[in-house]
N, C-alpha and C positions, 0 to 999 in steps of 0.2 A: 098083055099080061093076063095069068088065070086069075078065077075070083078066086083059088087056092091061094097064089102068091099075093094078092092085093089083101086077104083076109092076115095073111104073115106079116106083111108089112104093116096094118095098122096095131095091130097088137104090139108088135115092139115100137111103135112109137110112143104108146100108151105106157107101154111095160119100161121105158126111156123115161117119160113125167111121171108118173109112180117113183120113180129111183130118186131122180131130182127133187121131187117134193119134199123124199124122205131126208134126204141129206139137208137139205133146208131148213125144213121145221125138228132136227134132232139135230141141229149146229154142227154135223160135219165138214161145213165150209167154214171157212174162217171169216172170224166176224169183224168189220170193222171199228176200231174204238170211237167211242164217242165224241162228241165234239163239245167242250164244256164251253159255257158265257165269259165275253170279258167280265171281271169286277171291279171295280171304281175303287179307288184310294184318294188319298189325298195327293195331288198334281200328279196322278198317273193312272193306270191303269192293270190286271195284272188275268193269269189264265195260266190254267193247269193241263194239259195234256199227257195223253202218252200211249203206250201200245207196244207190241213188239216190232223193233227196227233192226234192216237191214244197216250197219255201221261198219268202218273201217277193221273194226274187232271181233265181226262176222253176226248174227242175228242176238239181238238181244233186248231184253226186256226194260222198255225207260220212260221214264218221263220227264218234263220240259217246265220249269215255272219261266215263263216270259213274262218280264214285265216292262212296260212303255212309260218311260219318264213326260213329263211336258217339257221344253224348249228351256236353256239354263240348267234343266235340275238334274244330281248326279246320287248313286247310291255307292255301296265301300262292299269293298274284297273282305277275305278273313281276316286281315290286319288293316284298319279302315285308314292308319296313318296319324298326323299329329291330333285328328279329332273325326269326329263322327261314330258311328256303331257298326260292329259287322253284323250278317245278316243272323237272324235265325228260326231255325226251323222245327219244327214240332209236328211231328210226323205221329204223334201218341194217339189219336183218334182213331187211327185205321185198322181194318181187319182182312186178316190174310196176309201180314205184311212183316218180313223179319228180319229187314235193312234196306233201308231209302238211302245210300252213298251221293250227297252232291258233288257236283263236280264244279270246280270254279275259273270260266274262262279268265285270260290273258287279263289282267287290269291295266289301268293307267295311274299313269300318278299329273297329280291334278294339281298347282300352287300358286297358292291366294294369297297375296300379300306375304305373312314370315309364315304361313300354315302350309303344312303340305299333306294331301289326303292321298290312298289309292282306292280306284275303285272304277268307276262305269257312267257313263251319261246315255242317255239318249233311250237304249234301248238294251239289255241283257236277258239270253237265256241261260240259267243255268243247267245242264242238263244231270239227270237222277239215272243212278242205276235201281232196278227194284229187285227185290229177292222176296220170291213168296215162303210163309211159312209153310203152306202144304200146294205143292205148283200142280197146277189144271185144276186149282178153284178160283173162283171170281175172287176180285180183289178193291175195294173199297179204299180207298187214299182219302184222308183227311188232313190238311195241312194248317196251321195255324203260322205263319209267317209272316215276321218281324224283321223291318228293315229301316233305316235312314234315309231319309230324302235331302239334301242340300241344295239351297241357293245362296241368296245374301242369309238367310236364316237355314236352320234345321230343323227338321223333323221327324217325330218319332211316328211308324206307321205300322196299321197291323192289315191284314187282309187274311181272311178262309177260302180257303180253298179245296173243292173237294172233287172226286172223279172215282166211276167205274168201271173197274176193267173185266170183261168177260173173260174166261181162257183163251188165250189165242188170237186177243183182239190185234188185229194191223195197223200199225200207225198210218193215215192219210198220206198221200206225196207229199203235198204242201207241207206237214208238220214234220215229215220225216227228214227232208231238203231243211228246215227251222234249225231240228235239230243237229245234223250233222257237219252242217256252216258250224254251231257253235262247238259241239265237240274238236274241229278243230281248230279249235283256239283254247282249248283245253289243254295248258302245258303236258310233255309226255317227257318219263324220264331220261335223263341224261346215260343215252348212250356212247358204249365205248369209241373212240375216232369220230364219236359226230357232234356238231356244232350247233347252237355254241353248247359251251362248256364250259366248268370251273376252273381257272389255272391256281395260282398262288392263293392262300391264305394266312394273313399276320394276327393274330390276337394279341389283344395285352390288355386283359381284363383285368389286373391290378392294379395297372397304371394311374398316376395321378390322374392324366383325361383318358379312360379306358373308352377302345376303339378295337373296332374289326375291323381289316382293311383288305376287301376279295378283292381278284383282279378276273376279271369277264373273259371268254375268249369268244371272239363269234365269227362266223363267214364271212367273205370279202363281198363287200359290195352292201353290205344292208343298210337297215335306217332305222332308227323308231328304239335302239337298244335299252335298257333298262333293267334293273335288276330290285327284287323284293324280298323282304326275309318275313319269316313270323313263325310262330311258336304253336302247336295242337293246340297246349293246352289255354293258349289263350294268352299268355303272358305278355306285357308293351315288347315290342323291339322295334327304337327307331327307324323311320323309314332312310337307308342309305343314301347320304351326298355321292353325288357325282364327280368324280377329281380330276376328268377330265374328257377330253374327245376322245371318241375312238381311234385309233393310228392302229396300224399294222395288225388290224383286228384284236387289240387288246383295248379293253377300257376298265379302270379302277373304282371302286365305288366306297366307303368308308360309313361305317354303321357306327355314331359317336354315342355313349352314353352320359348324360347328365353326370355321374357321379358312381361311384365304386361300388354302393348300396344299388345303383339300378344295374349295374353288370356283372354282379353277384346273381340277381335272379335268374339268370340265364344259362349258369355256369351246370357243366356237364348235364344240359338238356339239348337235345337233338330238333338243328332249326332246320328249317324249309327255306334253301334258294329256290326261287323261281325268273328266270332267264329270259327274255321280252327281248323280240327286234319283228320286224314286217316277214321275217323268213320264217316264221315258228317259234315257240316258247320251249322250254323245256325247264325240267323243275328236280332238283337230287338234294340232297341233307348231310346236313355234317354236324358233329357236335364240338359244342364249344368248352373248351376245354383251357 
C-alpha cells in the first residue's frame, strides 16, 4: 500500500468517528427510554414505563402501568362488580401530553361468598396509548393513580408515578415483550363472521324483575367464557349471572336489576359487552333500549 492510500484510508476513518460522534451527541440515533424505579404501595408494588413500540397495530407511541399485587390480593376492571373501586387515573400533571387512552385487559370475575367482583389478581398491565400535544418534543408523564386492593379486607391506594420520554425514545425488548403479552388480552372489537360474538338480546326494562338476557356465541372448543357489561360513564350495571354451560357454542348470561328505578338508569345509554374465553376477548355495544 502507498503512503498516499494509507494517508486516505485513515482520514476516512477519522471522517467515519467525526460522523458518529455527531449523530450521537445531536440525538440522531434513537434514544432509548428510560427505565423508571418500582414504587411501593400498599401489598404491591407498581412502575411506569414506555417509549415507542413496535405492536400488532404497527409502531406506536405507549405506555405500561404494571402493577404486582402480593399473593391473595386482587384489583377491579372499569366496572369492579358487587364491590370494590375501579381504577383511576390522573394523567393532569404532565406536559406535552394530549391523551393518555387506557386500555383494559381481559378481567375475571372473582366470587366470595354472595359478592361477585371483576377485575385482576396477581399481576396487570394496563397498556396507554400517548398522543403528544406538539410530537418530536420530550414528554413528561405524571400519573397520579388510584386503585383498590382486596383480600379478606379492602383498600383504598394511591401511588405517583412519573416518567420521561425523549423524542423517539424505544421501548426496551423486555418492556416491549411486557407490553404486547398484554395488549393482547386487550379485548378487540367484534368483527363481522368472527367469534365470539353477540347473538340474541331480550330486554324488558319495565318489567316487575327487569332483566337483560344476551346469549354469547363463541368458538368450539374453548374454556374460561365469560361475559361483562359496564357503562363510560360510570353508572352500576350488575355483574351478569351465568344461566348456563356453554353447548353448541351458545352460552346465556342475564344482567338482573334490583328494581325498575335501578334499570331506568341505564335506559337508552349505550353499554359495553365484553366477551372473555382462553381464545381471545372481544368487546362491541349496544344500547338499551
Amino acid at each position: 500500500m502507498t503512503k498516499f492510500a494509507s494517508s486516505n484510508a485513515a482520514f476516512a476513518a477519522m471522517r467515519l468517528m467525526l460522523v458518529l460522534a455527531f449523530v450521537v451527541t445531536t440525538g440522531l440515533l434513537p434514544a432509548r427510554a428510560v427505565e423508571e424505579p418500582w414504587v411501593g404501595a400498599t401489598n404491591s408494588k407498581l412502575r411506569l414505563f414506555g417509549g415507542m413500540a413496535k405492536t400488532k397495530e404497527g409502531e406506536q407511541l405507549m405506555a405500561g402501568i404494571e402493577l404486582r399485587m402480593d399473593d391473595g390480593w386482587k384489583t377491579y376492571w372499569r366496572n369492579p362488580g358487587d364491590s370494590g373501586v375501579p381504577p383511576q387515573f390522573d394523567w393532569s400533571g404532565s406536559t406535552n401530553l394530549k391523551e393518555a387512552k387506557v386500555l383494559y385487559p381481559a378481567p375475571h370475575r372473582f366470587i366470595d361468598a354472595n359478592i361477585t367482583s371483576i377485575g385482576y389478581s396477581g399481576e396487570v398491565v394496563f397498556p396507554v396509548r400517548l398522543t403528544p400535544e406538539r410530537p418530536g418534543e420530550p414528554i413528561e408523564l405524571k400519573l397520579a393513580f388510584d386503585f383498590g386492593l382486596c383480600k379478606s379486607l379492602c383498600i383504598p391506594n394511591q401511588a405517583k408515578l412519573s416518567l420521561k420520554l425523549a423524542p423517539g425514545a424505544i421501548l426496551n425488548e423486555a418492556d416491549a415483550k411486557i407490553l404486547n403479552a398484554s395488549l393482547d388480552r386487550v379485548p378487540r372489537p367484534v368483527a363481522l363472521g368472527a367469534l365470539p360474538a353477540i347473538g340474541k338480546i331480550e330486554a324488558k326494562l319495565d318489567a316487575e324483575k327487569p332483566s337483560i338476557v344476551i346469549e354469547a356465541l363463541f368458538p368450539p372448543g374453548v374454556a374460561g367464557t365469560d361475559l361483562f357489561v359496564d357503562l363510560a360513564d360510570g353508572t352500576y350495571v350488575p355483574v351478569p349471572t351465568v344461566l348456563g354451560r356453554l353447548s353448541d357454542g351458545k352460552q346465556s348470561f342475564a344482567v338482573n336489576f334490583m328494581s325498575k328505578d335501578e334499570a331506568k338508569d341505564i335506559k337508552a345509554k349505550t353499554l359495553s359487552l365484553t366477551l372473555v374465553s382462553d381464545r381471545g376477548s372481544r368487546e362491541t355495544v349496544w344500547k338499551a333500549e
